[in-house]
C-alpha positions in Angstrom: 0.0 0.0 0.0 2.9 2.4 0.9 4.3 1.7 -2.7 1.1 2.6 -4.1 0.7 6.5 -2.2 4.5 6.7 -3.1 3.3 6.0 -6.7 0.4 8.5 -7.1 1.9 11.2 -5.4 4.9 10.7 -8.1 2.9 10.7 -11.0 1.1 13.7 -9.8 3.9 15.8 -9.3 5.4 14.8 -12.5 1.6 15.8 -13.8 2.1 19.1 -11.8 5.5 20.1 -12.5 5.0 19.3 -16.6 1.8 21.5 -16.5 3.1 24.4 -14.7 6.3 24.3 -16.4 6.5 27.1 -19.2 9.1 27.7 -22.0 11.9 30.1 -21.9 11.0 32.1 -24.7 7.4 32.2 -23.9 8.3 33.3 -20.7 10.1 35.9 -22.3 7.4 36.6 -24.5 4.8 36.9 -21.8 7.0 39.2 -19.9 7.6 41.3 -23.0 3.4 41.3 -23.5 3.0 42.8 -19.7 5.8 45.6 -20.2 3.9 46.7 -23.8 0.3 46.4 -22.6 1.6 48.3 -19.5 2.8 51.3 -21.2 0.2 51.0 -23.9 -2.6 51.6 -20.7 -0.9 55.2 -20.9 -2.5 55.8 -24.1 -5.6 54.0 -23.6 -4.6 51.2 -25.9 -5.0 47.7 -24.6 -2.9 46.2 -27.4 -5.2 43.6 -28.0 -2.5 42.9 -31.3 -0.7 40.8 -28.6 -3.3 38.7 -27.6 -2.1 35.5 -29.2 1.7 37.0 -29.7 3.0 34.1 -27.2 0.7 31.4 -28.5 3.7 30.4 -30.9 6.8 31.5 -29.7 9.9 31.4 -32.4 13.0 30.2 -30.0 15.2 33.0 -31.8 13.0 35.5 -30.5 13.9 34.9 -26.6 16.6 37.3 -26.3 14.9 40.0 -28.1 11.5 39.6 -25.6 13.9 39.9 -23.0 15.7 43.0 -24.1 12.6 44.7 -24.9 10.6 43.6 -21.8 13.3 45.8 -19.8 13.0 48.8 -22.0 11.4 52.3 -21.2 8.5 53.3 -21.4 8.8 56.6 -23.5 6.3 59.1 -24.8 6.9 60.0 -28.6 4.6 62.0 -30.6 2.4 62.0 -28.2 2.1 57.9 -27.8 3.7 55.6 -25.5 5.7 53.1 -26.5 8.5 50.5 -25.4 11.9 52.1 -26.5 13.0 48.7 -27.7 15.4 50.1 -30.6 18.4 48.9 -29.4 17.1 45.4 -28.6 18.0 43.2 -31.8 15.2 41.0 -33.4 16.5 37.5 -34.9 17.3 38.0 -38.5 14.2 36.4 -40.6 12.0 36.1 -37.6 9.1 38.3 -37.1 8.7 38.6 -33.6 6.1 41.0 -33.0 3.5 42.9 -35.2 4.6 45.1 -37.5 2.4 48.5 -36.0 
């Protein structure tokens, strides 16, 4: 019987720990999507564009998530926006909307 608890609560925290467990670059992605929608609220805009952004993740695009995720949130022209210029998308790669 002891063999058999031992065994469930195994299993479950396998089950647990492979649910809960999330990517690196869609962390990154995620934590990019919170900084943008963030300083987007300061214009009003929701960004619903990034709705689905982390849905499917390219792995190239990690590094440039992070960078950006850390960057300012600067007015220009009268909008808000992540000053993510100096962050460096993946050559090829697409990693957030074009607007």
């Amino acid at each position: 019987m002891k063999y058999l608890q031992f065994a469930v609560a195994f299993v479950g925290s396998v089950l647990v720990t492979l649910v809960a467990c999330t990517a690196p670059e869609v962390e990154s992605c995620e934590d990019y999507v919170s900084a943008a929608r963030d300083c987007a609220e300061m214009n009003g805009d929701p960004l619903s564009q990034l709705d689905d952004l982390c849905d499917d993740v390219a792995v190239e695009c990690r590094e440039y998530y992070k960078c950006a995720a850390q960057a300012e949130c600067k007015e220009s022209g009268g909008v808000y926006r992540l000053a993510a210029m100096a962050c460096t998308m993946p050559e090829g790669k697409e990693c957030v909307p074009a607007s």
